[in-house]
N, C-alpha and C positions, 0 to 999 in steps of 0.2 A: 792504499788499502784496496783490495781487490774485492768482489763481491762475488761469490760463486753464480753460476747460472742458473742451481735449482735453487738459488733465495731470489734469482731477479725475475723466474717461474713462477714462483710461488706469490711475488709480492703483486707480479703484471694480473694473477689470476682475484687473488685479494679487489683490487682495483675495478678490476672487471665486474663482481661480483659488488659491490657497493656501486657503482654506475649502474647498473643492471636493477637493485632493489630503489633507487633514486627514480628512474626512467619508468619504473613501472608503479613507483606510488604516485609520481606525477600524471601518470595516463588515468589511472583510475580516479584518481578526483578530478581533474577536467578534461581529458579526452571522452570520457566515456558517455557524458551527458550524465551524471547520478549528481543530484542534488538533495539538499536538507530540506523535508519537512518542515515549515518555517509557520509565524503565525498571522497569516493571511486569512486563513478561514476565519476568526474573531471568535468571540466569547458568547455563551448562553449560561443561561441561570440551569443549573442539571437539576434545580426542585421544580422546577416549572416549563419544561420541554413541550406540553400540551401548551405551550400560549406562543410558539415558534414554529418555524418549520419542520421542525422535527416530530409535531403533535401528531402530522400525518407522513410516516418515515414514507420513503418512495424515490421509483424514478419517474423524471418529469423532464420530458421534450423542452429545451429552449432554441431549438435553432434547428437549423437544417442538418441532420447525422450529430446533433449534439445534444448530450442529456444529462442533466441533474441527478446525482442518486445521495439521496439524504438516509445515514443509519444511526442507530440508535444501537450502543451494545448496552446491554444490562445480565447479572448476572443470569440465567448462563445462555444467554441464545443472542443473536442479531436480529434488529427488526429494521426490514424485513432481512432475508437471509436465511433463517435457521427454520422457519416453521414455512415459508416459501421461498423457492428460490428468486433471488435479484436477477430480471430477466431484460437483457440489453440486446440490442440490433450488432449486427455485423458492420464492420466500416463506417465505425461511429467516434464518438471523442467522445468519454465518461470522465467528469469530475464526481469525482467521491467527498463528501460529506460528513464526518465522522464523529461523531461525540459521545460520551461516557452516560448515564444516568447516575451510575451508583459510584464505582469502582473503576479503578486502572486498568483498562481491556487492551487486549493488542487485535488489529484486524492485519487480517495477512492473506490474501487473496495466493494463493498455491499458483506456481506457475507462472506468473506476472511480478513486475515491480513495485506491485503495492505492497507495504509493508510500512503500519503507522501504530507508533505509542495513542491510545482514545484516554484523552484524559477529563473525569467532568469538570463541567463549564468551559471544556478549550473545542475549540472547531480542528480537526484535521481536515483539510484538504488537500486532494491528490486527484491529476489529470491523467488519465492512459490513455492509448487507444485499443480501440477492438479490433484487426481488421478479419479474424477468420472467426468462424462459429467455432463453441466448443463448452466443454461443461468446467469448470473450477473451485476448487474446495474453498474455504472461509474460515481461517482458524485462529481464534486467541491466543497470541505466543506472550501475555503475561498473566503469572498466577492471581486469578482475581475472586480465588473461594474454592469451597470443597465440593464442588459442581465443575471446574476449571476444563478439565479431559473432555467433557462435553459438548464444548463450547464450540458448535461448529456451523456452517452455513454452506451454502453455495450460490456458486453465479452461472446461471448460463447465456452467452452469447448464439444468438439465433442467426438464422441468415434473413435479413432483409423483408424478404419478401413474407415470411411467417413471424413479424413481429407486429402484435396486436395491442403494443401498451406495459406501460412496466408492473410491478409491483407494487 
């Protein structure tokens, strides 16, 4: 049995085309560095955030170009975030903080790789880095009430020298 040319075309293209979607789902889960949100941040009581770090949301210098940012989503704003902007240094490492009060919130830093389910009493944690100044939006991408569209913040990175203390 002979096999014509345009089915051994056809089948070498098939072949290609599934080596091709194998080669690129494998790159993007471990080539890429993209990892899961996992639960390293630990738990808080979401009735009682005033007796935690979160009593006072904020960023907070622990090291040298490295900074704490503790938030707090509730419906509909970020604290801090939404009534002042989360104000970070340029050429810094920011671990983010993240926890619910009331409801299911999603924090989603526009533009970067932050992008976390805030669920109450769970901690998200997420490490970036800053290295250029710049302004970045803060948006809830889950429904968490009829205030939802509202729900927004921002982050600005400074440069260095005009950084006087967080939020």
């Amino acid at each position: 049995m002979e096999i014509h040319r345009f089915e051994k075309l056809w089948t070498a293209a098939a072949l290609l085309l599934i080596v091709g979607l194998i080669a690129t789902v494998t790159y993007g889960t471990v080539g890429a560095g993209v990892k899961m949100v996992d639960d390293s941040g630990g738990t808080v009581d979401a009735g009682s955030l005033g007796d935690t770090e979160f009593g006072d949301p904020g960023v907070t210098q622990v090291g040298e170009n490295q900074y704490e940012v503790h938030v707090v989503a509730r419906q509909f704003l970020f604290q801090p975030g939404t009534t002042s902007p989360i104000r970070v240094p340029a050429n810094s490492e920011v671990t983010f903080y993240i926890t619910s009060a009331d409801v299911v919130h999603g924090f989603e830093v526009a533009g970067t790789n932050i992008n976390v389910m805030v669920i109450p009493g769970q901690v998200a944690e997420i490490t970036v880095r800053f290295d250029d100044p710049g302004q970045y939006g803060i948006v809830c991408h889950e429904y968490c009430g009829a205030g939802h569209h509202t729900m927004a913040g921002q982050l600005v990175v400074v440069p260095e020298d005009e950084y006087e203390g967080g939020s």
